[in-house]
PDB file with SEQRES, HELIX, SHEET and CRYST1 records, atoms N, CA, C and O in Angstrom:
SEQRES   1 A   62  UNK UNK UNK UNK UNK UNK UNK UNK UNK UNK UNK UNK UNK          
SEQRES   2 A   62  UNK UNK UNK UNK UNK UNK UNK UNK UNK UNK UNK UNK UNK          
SEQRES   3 A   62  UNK UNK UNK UNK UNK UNK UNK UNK UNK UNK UNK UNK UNK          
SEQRES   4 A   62  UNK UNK UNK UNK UNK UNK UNK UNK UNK UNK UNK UNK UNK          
SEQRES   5 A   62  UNK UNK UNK UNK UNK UNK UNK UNK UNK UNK                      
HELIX    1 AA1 UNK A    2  UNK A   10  1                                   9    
HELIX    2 AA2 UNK A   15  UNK A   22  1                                   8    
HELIX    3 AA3 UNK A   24  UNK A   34  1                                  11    
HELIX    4 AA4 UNK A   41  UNK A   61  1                                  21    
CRYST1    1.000    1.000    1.000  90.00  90.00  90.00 P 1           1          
ATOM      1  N   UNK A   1      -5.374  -9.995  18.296  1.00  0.00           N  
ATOM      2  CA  UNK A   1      -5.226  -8.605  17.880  1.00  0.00           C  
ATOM      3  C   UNK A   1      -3.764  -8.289  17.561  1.00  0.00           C  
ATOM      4  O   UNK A   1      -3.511  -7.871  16.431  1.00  0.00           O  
ATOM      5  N   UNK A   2      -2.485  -8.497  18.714  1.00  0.00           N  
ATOM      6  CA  UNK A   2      -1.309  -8.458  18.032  1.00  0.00           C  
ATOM      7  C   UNK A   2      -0.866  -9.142  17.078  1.00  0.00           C  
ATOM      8  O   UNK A   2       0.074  -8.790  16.366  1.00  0.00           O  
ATOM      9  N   UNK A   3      -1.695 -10.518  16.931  1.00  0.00           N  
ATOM     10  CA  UNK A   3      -1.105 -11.423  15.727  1.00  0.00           C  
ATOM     11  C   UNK A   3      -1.644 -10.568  14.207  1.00  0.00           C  
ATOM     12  O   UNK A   3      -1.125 -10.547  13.091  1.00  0.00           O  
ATOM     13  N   UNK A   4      -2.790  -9.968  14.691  1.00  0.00           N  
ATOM     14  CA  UNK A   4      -3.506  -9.140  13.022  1.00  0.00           C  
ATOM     15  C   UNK A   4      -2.207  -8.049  13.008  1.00  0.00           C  
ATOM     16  O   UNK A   4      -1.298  -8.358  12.239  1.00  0.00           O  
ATOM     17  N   UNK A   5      -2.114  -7.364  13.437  1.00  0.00           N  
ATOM     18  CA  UNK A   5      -1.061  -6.433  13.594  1.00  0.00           C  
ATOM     19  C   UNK A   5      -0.129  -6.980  12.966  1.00  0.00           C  
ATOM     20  O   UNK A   5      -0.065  -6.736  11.761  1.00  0.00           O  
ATOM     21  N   UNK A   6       0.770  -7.787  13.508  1.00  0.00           N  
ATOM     22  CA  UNK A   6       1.940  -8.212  13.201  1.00  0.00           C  
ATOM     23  C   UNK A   6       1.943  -8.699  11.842  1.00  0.00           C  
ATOM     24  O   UNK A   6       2.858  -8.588  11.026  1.00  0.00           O  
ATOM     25  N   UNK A   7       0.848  -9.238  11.694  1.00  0.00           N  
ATOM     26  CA  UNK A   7       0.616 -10.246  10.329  1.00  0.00           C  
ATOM     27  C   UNK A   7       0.729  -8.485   9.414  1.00  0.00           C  
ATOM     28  O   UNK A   7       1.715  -8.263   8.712  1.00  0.00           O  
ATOM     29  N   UNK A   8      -0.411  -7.388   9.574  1.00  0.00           N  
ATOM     30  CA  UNK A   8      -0.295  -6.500   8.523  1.00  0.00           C  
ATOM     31  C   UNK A   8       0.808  -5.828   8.328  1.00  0.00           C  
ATOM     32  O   UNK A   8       0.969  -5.266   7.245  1.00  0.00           O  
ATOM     33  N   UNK A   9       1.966  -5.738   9.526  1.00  0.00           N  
ATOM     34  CA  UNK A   9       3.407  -5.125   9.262  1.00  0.00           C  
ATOM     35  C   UNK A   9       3.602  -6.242   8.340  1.00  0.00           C  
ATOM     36  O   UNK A   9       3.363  -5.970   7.164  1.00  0.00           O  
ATOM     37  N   UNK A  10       3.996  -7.489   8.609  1.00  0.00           N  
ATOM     38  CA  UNK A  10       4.902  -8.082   7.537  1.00  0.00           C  
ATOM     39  C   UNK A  10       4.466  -8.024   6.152  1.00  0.00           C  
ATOM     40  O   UNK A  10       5.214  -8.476   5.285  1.00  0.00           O  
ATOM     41  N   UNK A  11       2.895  -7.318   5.722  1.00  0.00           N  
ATOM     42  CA  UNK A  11       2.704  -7.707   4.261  1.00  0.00           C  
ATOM     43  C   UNK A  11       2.980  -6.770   4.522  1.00  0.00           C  
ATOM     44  O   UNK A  11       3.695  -7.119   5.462  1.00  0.00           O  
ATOM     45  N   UNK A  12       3.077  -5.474   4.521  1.00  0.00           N  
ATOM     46  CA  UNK A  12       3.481  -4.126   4.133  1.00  0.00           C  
ATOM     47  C   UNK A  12       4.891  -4.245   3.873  1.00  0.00           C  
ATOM     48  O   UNK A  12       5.297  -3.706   2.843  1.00  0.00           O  
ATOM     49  N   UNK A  13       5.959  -5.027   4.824  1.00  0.00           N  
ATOM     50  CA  UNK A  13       7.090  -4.743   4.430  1.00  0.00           C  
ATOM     51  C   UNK A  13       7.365  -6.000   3.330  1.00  0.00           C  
ATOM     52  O   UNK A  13       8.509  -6.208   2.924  1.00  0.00           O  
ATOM     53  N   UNK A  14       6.382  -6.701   2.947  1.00  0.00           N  
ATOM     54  CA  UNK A  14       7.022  -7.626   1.801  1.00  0.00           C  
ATOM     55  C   UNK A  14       6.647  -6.950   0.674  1.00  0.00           C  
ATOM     56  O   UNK A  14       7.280  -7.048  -0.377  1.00  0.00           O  
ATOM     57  N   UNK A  15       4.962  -5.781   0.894  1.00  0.00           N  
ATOM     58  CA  UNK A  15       4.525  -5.261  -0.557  1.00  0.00           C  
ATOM     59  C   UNK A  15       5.995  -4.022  -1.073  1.00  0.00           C  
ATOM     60  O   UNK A  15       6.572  -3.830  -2.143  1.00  0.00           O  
ATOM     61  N   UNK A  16       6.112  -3.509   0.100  1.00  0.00           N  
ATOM     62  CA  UNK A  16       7.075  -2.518   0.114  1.00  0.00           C  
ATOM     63  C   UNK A  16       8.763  -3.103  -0.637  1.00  0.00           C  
ATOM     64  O   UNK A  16       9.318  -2.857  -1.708  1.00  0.00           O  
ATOM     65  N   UNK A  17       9.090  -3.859   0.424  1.00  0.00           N  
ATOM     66  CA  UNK A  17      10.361  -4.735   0.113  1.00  0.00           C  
ATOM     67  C   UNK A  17      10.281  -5.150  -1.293  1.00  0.00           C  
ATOM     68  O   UNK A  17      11.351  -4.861  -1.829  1.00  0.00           O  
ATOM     69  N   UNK A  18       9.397  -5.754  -2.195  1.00  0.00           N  
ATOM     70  CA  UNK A  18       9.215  -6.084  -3.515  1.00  0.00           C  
ATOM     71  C   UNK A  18       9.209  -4.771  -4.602  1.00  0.00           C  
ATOM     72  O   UNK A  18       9.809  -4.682  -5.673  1.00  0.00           O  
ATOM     73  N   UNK A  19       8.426  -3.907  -4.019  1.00  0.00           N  
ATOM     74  CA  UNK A  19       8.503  -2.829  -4.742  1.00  0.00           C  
ATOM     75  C   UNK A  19       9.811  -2.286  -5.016  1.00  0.00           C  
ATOM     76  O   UNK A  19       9.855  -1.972  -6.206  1.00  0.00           O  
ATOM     77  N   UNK A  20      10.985  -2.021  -4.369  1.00  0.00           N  
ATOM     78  CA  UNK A  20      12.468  -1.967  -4.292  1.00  0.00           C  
ATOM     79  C   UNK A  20      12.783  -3.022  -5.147  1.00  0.00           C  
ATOM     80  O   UNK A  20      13.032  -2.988  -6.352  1.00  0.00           O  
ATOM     81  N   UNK A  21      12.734  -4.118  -4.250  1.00  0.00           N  
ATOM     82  CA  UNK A  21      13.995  -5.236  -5.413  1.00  0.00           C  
ATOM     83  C   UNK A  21      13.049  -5.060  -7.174  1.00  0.00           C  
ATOM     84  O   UNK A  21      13.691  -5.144  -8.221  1.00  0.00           O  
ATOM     85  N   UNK A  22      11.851  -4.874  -7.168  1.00  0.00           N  
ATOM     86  CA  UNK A  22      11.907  -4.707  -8.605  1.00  0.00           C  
ATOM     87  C   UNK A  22      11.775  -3.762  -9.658  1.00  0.00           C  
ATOM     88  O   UNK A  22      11.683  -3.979 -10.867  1.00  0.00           O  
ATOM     89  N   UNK A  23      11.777  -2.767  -9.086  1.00  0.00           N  
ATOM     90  CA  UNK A  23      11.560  -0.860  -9.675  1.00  0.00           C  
ATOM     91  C   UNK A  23      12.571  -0.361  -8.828  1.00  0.00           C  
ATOM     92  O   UNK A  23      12.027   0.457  -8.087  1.00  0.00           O  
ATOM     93  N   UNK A  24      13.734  -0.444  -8.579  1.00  0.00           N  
ATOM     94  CA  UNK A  24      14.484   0.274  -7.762  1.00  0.00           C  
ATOM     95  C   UNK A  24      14.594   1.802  -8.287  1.00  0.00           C  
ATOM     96  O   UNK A  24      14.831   2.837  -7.663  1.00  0.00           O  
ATOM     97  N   UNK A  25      14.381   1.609  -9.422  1.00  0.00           N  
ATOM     98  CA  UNK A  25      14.793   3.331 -10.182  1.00  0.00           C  
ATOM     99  C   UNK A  25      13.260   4.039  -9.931  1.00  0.00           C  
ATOM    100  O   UNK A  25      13.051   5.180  -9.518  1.00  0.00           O  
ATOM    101  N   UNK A  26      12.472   3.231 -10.228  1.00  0.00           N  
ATOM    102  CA  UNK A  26      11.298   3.834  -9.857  1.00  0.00           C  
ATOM    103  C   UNK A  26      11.063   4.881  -8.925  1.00  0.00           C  
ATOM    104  O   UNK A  26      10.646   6.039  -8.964  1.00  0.00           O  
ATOM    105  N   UNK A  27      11.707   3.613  -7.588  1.00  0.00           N  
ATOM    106  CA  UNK A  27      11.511   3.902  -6.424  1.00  0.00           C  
ATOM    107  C   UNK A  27      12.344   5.426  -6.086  1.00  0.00           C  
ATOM    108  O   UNK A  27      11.902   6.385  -5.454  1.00  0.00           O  
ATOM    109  N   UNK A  28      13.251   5.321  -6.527  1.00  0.00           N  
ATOM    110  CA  UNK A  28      14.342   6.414  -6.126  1.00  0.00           C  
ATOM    111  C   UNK A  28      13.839   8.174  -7.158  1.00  0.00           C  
ATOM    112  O   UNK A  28      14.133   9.320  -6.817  1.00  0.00           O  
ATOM    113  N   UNK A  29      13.052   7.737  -8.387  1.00  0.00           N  
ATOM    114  CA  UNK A  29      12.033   8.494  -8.778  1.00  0.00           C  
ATOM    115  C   UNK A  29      11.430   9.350  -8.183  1.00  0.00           C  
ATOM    116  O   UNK A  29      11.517  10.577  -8.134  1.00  0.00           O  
ATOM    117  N   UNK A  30      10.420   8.162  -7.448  1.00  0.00           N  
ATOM    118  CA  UNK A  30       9.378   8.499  -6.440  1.00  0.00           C  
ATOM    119  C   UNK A  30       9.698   9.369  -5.308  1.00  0.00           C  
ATOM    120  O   UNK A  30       9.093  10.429  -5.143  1.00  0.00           O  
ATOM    121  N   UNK A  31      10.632   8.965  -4.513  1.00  0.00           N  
ATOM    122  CA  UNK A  31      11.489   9.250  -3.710  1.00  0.00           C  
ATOM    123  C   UNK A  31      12.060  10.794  -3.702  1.00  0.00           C  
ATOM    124  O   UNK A  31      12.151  11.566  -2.748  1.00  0.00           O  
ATOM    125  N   UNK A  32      12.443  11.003  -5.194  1.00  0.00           N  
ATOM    126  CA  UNK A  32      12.596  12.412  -5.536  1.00  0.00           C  
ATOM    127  C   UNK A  32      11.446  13.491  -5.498  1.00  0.00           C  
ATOM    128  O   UNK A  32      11.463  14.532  -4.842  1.00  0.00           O  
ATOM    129  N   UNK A  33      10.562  13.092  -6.231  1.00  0.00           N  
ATOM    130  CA  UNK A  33       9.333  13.621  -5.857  1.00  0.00           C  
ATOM    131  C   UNK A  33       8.763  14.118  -4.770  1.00  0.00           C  
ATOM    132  O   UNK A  33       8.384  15.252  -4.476  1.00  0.00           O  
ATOM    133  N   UNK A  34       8.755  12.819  -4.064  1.00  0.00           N  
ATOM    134  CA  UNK A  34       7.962  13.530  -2.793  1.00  0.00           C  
ATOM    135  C   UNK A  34       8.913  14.355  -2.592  1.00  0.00           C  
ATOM    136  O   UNK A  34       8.532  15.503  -2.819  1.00  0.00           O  
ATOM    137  N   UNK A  35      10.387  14.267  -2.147  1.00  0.00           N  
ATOM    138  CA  UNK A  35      11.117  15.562  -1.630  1.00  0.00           C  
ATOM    139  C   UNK A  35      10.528  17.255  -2.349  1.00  0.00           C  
ATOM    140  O   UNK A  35      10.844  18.321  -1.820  1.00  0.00           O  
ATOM    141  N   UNK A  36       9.801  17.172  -3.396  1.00  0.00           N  
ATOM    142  CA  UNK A  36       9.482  18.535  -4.691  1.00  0.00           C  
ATOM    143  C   UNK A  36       8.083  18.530  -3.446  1.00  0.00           C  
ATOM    144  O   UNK A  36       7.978  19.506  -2.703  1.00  0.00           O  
ATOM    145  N   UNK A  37       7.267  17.574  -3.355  1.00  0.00           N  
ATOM    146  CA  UNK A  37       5.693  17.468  -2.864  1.00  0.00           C  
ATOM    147  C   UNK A  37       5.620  18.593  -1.640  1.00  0.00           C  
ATOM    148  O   UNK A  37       6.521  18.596  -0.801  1.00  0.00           O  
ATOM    149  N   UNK A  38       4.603  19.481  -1.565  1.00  0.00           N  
ATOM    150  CA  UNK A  38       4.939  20.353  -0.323  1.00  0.00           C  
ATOM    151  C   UNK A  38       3.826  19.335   0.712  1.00  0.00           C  
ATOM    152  O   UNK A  38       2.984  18.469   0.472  1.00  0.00           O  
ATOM    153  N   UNK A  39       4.412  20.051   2.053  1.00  0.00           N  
ATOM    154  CA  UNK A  39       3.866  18.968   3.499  1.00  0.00           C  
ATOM    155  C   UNK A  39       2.760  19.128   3.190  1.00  0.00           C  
ATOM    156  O   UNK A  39       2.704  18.416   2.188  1.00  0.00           O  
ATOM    157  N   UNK A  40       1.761  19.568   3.317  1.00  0.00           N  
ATOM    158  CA  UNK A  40       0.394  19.290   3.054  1.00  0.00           C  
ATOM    159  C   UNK A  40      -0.204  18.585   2.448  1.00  0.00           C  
ATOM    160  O   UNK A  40      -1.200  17.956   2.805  1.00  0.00           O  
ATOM    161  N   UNK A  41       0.526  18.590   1.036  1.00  0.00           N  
ATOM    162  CA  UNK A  41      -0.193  17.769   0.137  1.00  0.00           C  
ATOM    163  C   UNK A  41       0.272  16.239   1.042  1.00  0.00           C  
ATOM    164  O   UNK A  41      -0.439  15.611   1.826  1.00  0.00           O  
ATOM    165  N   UNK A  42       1.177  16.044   0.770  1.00  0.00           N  
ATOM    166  CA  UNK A  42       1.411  14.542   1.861  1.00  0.00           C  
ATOM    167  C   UNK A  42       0.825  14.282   2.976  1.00  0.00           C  
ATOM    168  O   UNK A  42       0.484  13.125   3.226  1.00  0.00           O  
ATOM    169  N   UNK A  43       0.578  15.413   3.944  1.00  0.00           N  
ATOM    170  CA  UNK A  43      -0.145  15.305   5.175  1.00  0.00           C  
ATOM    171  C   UNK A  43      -1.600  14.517   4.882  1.00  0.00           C  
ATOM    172  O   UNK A  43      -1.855  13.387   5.299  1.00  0.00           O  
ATOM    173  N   UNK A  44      -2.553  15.400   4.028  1.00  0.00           N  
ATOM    174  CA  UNK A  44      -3.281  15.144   3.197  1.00  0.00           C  
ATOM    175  C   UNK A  44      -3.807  13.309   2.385  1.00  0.00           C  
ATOM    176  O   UNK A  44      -4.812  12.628   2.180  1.00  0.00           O  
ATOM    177  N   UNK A  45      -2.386  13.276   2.199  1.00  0.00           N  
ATOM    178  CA  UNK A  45      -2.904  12.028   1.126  1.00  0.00           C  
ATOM    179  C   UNK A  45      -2.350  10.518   2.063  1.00  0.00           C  
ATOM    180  O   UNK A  45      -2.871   9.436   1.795  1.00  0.00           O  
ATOM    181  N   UNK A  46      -1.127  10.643   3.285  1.00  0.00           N  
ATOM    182  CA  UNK A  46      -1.293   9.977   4.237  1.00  0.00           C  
ATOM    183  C   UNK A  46      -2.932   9.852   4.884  1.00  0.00           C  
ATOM    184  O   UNK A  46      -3.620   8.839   4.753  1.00  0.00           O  
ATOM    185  N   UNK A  47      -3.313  10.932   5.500  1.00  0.00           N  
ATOM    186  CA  UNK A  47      -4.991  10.669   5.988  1.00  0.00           C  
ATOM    187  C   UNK A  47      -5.966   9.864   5.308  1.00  0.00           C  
ATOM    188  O   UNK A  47      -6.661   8.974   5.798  1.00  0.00           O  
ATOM    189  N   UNK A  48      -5.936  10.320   4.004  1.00  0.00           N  
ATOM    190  CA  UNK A  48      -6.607   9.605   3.276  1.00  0.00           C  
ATOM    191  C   UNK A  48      -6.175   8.004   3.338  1.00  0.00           C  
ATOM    192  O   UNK A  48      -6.872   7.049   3.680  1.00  0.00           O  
ATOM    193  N   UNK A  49      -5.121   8.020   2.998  1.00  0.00           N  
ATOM    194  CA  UNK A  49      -4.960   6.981   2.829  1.00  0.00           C  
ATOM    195  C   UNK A  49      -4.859   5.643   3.936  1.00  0.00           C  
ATOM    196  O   UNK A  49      -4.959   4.456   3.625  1.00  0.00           O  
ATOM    197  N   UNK A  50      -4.618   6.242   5.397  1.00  0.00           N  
ATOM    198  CA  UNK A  50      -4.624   5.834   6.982  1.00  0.00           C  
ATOM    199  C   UNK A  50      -6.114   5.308   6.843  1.00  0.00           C  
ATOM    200  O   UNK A  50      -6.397   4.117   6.979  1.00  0.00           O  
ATOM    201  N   UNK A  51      -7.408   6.689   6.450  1.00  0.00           N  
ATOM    202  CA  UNK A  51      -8.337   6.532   6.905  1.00  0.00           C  
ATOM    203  C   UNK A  51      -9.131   5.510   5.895  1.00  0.00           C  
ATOM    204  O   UNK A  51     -10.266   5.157   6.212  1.00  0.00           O  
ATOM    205  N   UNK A  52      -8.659   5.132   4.928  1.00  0.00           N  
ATOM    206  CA  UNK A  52      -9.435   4.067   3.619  1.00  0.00           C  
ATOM    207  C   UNK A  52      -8.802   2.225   4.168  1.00  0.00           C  
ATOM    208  O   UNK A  52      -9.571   1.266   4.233  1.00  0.00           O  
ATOM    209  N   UNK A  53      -7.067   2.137   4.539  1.00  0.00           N  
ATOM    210  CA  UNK A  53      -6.941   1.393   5.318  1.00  0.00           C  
ATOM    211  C   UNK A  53      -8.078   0.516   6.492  1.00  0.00           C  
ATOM    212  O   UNK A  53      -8.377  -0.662   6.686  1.00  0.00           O  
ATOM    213  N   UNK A  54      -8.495   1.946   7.135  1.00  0.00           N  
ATOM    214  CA  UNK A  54      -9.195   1.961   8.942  1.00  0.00           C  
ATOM    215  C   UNK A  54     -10.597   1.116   8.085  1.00  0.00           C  
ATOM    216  O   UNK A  54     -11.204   0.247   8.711  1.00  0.00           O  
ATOM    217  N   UNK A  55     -10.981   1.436   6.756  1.00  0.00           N  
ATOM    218  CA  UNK A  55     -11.881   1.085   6.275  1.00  0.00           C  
ATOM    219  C   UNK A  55     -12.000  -0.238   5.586  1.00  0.00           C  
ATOM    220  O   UNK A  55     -12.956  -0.959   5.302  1.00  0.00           O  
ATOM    221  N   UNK A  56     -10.897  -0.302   5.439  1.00  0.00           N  
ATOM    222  CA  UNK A  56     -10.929  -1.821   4.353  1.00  0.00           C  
ATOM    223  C   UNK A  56     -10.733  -2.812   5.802  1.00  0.00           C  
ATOM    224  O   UNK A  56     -11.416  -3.823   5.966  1.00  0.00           O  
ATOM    225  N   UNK A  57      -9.778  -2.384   6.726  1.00  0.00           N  
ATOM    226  CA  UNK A  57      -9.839  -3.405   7.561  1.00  0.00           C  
ATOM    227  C   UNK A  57     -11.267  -3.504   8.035  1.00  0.00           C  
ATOM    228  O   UNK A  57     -11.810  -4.575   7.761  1.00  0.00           O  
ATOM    229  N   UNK A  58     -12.069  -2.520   8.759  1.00  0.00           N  
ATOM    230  CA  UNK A  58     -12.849  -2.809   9.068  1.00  0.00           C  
ATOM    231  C   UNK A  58     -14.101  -4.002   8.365  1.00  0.00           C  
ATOM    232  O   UNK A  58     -14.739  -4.957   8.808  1.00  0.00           O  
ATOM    233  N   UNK A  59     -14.009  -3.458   7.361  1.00  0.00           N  
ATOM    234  CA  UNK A  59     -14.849  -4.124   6.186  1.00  0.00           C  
ATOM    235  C   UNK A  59     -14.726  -5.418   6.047  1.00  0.00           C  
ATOM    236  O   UNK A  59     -15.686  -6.171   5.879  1.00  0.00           O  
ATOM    237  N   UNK A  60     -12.929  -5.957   6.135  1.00  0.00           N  
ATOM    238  CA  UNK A  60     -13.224  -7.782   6.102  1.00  0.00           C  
ATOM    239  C   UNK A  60     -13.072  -8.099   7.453  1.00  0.00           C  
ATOM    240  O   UNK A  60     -13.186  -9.301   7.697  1.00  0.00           O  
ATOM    241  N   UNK A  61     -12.834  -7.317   8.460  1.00  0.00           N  
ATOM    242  CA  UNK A  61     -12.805  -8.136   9.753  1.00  0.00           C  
ATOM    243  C   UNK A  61     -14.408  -8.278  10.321  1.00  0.00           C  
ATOM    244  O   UNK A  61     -14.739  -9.155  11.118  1.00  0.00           O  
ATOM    245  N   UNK A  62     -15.312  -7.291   9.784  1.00  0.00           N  
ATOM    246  CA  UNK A  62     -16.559  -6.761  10.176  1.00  0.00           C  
ATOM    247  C   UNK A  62     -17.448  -7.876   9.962  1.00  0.00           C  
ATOM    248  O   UNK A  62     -18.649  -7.764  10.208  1.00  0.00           O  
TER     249      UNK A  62                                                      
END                                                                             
């Protein structure tokens, strides 16, 4: 269970980490944005997006 864990931090920070070294302007784009985005809408699209995660894992570990 900590090794699944551990294993899904490191792809997140390599999908993440890649996303930077190769859209950096993108990123800093993006970045701007959300600062415009009001909390809700983010509150919002984190959940969603936590709760589709909770789902996909489930789905190939299942």
């Amino acid at each position: 269970m900590v090794t699944d864990f551990l294993l899904a931090l490191a792809l997140v920070l390599f999908i993440e980490g890649t996303l930077y070294a190769l859209f950096p302007d993108g990123m800093k784009r993006m970045m701007i944005s959300v600062l415009d985005t009001p909390s809700h809408t983010l509150r919002i699209f984190g959940l969603v997006v936590s709760v589709l995660g909770v789902f996909f894992v489930w789905l190939l570990r299942g």
